[in-house]
N, CA, C and O atoms as a Tripos MOL2 file, in Angstrom:
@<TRIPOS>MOLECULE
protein
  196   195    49     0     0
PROTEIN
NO_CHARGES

@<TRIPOS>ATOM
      1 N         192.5270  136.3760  157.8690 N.3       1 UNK1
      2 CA        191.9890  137.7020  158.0610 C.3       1 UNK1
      3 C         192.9290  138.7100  157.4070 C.2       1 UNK1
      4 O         194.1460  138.5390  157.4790 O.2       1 UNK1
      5 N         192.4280  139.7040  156.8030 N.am      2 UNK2
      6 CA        193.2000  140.4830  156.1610 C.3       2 UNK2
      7 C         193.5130  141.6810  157.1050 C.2       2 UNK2
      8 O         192.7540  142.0280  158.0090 O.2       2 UNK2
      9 N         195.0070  142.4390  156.7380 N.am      3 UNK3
     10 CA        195.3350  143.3280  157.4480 C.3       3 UNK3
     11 C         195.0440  144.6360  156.8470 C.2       3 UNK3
     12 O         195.0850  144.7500  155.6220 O.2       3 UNK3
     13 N         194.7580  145.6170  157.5920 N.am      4 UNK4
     14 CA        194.3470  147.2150  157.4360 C.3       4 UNK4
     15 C         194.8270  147.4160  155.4680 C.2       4 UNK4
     16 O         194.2780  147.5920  154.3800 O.2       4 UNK4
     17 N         196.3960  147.2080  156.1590 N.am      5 UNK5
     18 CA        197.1460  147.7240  154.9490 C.3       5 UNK5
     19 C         196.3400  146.9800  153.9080 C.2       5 UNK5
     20 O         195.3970  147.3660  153.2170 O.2       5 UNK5
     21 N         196.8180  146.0720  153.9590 N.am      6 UNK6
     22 CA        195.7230  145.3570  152.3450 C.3       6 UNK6
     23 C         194.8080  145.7520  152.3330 C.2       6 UNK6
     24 O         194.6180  146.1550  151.1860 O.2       6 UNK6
     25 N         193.9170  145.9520  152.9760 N.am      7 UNK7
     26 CA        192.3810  146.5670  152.8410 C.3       7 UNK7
     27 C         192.5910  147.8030  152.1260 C.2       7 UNK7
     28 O         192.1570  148.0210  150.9950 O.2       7 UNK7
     29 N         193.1270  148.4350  152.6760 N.am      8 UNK8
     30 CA        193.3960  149.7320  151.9280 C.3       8 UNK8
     31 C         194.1950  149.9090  150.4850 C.2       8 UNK8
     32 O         194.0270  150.9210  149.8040 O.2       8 UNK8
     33 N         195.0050  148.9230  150.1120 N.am      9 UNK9
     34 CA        195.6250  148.5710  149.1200 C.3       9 UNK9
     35 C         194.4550  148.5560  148.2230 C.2       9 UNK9
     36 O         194.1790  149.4220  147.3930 O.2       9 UNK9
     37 N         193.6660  147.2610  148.5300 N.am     10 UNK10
     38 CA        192.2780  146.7630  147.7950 C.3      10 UNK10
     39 C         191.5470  148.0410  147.3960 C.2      10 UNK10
     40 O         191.3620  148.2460  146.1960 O.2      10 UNK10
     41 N         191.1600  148.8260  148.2120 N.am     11 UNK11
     42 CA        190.3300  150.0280  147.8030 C.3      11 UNK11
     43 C         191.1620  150.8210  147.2500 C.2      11 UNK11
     44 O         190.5490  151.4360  146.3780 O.2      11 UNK11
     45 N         192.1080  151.0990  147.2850 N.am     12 UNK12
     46 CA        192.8130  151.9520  146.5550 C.3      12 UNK12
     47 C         193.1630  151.6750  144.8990 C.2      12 UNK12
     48 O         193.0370  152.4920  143.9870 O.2      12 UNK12
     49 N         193.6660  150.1910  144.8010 N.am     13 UNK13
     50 CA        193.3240  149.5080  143.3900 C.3      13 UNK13
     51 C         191.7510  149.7130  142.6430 C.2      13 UNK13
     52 O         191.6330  149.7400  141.4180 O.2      13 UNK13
     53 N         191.0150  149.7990  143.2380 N.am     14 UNK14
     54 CA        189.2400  150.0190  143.1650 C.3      14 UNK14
     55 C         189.2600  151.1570  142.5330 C.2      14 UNK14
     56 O         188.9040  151.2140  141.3560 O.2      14 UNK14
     57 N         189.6670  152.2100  143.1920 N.am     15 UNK15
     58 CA        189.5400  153.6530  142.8400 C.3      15 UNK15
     59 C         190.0400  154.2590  141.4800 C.2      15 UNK15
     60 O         189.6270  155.1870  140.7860 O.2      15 UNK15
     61 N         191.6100  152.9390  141.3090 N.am     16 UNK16
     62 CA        192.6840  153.2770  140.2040 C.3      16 UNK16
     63 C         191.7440  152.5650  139.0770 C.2      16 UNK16
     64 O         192.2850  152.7600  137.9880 O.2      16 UNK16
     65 N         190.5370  151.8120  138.9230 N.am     17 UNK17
     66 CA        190.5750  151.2360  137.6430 C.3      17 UNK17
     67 C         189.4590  151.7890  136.8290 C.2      17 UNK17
     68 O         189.3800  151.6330  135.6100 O.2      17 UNK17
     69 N         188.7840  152.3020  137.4000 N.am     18 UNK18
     70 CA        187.6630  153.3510  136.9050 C.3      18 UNK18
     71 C         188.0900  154.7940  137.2300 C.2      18 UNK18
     72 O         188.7030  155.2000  138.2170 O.2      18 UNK18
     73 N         187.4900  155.6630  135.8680 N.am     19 UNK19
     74 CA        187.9620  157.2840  136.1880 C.3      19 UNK19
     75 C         186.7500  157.5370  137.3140 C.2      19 UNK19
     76 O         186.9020  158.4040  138.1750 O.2      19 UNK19
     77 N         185.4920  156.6960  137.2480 N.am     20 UNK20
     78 CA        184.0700  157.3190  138.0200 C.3      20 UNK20
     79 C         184.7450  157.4040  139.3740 C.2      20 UNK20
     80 O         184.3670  158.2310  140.2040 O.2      20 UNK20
     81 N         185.6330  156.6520  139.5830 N.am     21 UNK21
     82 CA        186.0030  156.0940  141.0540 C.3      21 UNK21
     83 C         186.5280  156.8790  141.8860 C.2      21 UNK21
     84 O         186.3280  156.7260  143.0910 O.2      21 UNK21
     85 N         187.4740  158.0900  141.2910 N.am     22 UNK22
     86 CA        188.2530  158.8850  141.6630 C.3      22 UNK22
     87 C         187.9940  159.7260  142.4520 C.2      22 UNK22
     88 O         188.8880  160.3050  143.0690 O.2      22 UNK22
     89 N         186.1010  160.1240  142.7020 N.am     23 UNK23
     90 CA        186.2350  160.4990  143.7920 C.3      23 UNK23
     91 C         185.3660  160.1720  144.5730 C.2      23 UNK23
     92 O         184.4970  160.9210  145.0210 O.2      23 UNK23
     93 N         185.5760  158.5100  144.9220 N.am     24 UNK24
     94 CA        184.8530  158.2830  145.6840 C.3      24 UNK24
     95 C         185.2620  157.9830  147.2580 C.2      24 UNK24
     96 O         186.2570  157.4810  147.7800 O.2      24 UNK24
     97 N         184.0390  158.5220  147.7620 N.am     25 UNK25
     98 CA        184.2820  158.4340  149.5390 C.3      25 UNK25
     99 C         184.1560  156.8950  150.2100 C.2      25 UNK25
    100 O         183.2950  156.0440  149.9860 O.2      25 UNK25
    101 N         185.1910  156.8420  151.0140 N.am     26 UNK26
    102 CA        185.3750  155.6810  151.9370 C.3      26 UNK26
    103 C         186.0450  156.0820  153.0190 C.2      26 UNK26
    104 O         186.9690  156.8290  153.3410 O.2      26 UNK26
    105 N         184.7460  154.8320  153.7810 N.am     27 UNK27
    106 CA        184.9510  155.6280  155.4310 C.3      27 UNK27
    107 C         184.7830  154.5840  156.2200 C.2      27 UNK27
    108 O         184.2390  153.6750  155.5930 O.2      27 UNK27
    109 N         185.0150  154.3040  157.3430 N.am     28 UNK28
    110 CA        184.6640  153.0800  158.3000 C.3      28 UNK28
    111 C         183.4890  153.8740  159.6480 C.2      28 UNK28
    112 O         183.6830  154.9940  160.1210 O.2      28 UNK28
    113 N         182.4600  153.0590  159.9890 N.am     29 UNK29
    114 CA        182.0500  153.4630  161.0630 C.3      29 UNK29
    115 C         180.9540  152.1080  161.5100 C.2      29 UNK29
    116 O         179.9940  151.5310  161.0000 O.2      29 UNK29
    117 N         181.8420  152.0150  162.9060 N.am     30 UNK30
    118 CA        181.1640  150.8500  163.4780 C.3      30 UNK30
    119 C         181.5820  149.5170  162.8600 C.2      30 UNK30
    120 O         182.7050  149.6100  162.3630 O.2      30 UNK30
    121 N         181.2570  148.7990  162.7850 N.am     31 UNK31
    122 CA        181.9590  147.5080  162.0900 C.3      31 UNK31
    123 C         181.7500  147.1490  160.5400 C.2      31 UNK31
    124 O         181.7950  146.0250  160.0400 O.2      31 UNK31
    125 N         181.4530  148.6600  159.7520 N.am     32 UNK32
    126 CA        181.5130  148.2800  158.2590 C.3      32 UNK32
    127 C         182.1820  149.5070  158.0030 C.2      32 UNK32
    128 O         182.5690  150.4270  158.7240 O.2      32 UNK32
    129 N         182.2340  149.1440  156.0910 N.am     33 UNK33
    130 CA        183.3700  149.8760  155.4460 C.3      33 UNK33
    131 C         182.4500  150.8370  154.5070 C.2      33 UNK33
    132 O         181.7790  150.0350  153.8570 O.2      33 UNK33
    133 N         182.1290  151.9880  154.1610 N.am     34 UNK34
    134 CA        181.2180  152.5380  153.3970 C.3      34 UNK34
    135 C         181.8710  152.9450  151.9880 C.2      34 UNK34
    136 O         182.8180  153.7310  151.9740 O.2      34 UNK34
    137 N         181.2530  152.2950  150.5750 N.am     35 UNK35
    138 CA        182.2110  153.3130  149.5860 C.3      35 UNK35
    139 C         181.1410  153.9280  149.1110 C.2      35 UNK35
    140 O         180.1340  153.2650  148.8620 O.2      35 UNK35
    141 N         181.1790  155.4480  148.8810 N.am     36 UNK36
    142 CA        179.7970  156.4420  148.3220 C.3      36 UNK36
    143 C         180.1800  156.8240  147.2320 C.2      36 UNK36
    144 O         181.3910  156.9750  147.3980 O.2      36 UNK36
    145 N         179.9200  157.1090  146.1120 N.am     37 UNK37
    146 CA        180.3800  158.4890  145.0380 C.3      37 UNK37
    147 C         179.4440  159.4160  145.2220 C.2      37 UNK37
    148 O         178.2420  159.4430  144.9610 O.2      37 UNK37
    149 N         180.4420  160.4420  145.8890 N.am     38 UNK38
    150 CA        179.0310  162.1210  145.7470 C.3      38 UNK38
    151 C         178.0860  162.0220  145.2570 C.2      38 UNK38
    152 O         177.1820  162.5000  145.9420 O.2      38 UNK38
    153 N         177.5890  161.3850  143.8190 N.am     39 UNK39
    154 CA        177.0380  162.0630  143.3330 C.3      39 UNK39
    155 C         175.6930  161.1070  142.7930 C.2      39 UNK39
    156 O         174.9710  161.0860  141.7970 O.2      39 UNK39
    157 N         175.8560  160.1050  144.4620 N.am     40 UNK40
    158 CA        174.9710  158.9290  144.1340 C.3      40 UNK40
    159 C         174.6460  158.9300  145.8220 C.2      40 UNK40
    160 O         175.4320  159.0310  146.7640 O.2      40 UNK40
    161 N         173.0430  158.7620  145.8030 N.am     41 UNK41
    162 CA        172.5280  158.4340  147.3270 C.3      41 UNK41
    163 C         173.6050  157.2910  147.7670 C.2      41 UNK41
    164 O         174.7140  157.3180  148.2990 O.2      41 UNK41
    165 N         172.8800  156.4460  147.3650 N.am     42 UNK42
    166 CA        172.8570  155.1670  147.6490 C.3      42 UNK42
    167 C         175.4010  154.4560  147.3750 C.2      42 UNK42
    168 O         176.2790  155.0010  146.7060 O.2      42 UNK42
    169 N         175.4530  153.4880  148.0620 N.am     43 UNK43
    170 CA        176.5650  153.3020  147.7400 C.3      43 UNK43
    171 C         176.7090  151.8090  148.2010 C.2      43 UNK43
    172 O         175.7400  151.0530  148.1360 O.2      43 UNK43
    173 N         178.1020  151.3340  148.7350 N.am     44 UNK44
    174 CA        178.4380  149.7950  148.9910 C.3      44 UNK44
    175 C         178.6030  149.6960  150.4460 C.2      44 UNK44
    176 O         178.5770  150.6960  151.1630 O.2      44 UNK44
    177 N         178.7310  148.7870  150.7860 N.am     45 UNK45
    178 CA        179.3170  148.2270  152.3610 C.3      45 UNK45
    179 C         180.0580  147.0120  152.8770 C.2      45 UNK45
    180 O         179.3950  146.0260  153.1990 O.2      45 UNK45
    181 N         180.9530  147.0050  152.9490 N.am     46 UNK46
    182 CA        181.5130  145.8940  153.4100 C.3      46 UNK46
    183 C         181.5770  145.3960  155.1470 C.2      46 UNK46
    184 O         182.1420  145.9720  156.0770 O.2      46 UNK46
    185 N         181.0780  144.6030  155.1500 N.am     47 UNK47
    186 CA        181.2270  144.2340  157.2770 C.3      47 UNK47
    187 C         182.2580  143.7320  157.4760 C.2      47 UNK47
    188 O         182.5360  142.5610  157.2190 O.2      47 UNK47
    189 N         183.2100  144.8160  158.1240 N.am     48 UNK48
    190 CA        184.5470  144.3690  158.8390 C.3      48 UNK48
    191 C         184.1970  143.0940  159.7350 C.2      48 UNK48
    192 O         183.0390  142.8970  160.1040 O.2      48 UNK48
    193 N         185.3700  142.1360  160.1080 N.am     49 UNK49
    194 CA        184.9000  141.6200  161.2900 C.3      49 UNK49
    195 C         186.0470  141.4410  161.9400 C.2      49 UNK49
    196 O         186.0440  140.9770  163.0810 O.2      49 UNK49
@<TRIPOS>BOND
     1     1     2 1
     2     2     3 1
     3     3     4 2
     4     3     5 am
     5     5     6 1
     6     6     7 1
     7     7     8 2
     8     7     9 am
     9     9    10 1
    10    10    11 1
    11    11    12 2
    12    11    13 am
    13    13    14 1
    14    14    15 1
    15    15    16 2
    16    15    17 am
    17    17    18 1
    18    18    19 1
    19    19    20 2
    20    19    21 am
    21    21    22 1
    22    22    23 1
    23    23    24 2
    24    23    25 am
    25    25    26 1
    26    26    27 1
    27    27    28 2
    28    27    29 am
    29    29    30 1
    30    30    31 1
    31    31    32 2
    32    31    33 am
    33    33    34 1
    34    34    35 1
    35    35    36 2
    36    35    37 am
    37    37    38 1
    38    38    39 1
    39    39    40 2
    40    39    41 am
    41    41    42 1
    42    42    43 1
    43    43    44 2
    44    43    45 am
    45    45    46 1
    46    46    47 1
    47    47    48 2
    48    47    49 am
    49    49    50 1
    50    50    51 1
    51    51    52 2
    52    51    53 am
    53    53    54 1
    54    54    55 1
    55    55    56 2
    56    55    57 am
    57    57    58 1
    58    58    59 1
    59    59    60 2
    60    59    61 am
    61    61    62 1
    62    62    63 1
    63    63    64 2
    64    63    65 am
    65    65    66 1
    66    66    67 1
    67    67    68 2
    68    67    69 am
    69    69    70 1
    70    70    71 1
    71    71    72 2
    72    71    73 am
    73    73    74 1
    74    74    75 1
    75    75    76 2
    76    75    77 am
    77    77    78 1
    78    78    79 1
    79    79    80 2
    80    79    81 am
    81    81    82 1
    82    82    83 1
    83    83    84 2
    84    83    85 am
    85    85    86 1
    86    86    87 1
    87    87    88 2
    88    87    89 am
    89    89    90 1
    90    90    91 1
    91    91    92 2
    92    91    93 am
    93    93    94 1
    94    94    95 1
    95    95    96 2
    96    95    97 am
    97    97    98 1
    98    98    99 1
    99    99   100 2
   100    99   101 am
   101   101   102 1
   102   102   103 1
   103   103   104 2
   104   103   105 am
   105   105   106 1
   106   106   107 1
   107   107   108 2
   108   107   109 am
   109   109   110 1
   110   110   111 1
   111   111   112 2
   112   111   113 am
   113   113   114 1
   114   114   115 1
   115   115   116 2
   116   115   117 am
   117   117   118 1
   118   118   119 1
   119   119   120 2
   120   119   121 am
   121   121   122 1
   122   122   123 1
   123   123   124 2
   124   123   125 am
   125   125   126 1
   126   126   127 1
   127   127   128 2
   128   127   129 am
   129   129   130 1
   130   130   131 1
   131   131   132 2
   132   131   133 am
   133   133   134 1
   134   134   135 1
   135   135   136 2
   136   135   137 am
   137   137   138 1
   138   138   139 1
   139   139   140 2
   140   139   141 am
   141   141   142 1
   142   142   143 1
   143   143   144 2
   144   143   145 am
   145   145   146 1
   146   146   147 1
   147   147   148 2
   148   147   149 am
   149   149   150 1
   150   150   151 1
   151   151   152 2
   152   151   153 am
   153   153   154 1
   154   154   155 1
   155   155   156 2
   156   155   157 am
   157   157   158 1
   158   158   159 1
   159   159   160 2
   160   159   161 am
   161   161   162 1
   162   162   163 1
   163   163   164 2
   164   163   165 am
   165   165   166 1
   166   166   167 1
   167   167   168 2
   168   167   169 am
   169   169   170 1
   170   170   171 1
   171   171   172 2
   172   171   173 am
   173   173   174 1
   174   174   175 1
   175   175   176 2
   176   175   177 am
   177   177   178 1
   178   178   179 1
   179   179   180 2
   180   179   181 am
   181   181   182 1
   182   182   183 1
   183   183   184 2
   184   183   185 am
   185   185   186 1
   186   186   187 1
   187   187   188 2
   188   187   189 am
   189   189   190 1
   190   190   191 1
   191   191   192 2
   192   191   193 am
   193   193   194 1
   194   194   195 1
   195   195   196 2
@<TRIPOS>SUBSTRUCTURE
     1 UNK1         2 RESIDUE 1 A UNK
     2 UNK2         6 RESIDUE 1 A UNK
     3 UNK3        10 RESIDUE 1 A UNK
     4 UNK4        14 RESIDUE 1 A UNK
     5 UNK5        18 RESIDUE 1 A UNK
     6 UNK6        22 RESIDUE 1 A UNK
     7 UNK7        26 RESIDUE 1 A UNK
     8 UNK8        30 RESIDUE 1 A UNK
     9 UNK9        34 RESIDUE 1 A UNK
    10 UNK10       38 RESIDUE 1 A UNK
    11 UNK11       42 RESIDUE 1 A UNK
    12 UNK12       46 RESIDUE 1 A UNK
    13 UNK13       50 RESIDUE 1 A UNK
    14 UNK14       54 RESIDUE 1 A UNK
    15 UNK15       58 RESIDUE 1 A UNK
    16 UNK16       62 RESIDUE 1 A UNK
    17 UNK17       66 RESIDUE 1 A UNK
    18 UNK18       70 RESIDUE 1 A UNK
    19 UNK19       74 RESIDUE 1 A UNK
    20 UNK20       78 RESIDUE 1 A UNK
    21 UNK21       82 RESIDUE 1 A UNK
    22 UNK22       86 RESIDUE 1 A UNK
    23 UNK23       90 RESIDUE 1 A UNK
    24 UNK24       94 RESIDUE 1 A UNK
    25 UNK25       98 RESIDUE 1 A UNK
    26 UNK26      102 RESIDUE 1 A UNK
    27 UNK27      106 RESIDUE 1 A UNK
    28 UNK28      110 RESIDUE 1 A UNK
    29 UNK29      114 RESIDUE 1 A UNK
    30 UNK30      118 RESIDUE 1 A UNK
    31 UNK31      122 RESIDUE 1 A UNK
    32 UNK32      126 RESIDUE 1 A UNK
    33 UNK33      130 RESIDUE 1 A UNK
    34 UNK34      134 RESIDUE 1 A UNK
    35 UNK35      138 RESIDUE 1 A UNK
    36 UNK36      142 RESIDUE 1 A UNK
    37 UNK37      146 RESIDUE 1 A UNK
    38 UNK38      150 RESIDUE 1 A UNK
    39 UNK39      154 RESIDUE 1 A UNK
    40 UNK40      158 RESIDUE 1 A UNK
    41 UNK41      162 RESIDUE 1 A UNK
    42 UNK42      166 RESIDUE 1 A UNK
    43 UNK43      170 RESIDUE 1 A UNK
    44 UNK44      174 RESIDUE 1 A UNK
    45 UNK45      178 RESIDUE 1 A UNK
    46 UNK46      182 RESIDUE 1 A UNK
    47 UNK47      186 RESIDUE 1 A UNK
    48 UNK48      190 RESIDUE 1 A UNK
    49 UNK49      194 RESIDUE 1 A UNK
C-alpha cells in the first residue's frame, strides 16, 4: 500500500511533465482522488483504498 507522501509525490511528478498540467485541480473526497483541469468538465479518479 502506498503512503500519502508518495501519492502526492506521484501527482506532483504528473503535474511536472506536461505544461497543460500546471493547473490542474486535485482533491480527495470520500474514498477517491479527483484530478480536473479548469478548463475541462469532465476529469480522472483514482479509488483510494
Amino acid at each position: 500500500m502506498a503512503y500519502l507522501e508518495d501519492l502526492i509525490n506521484a501527482l506532483m511528478e504528473i503535474k511536472n511533465l506536461d505544461p497543460e498540467n500546471k493547473s490542474v485541480n486535485i482533491y480527495i473526497a470520500g474514498k477517491y482522488l479527483f484530478i480536473r483541469r479548469p478548463d475541462q468538465e469532465d476529469g480522472y479518479y483514482i479509488e483510494l483504498k
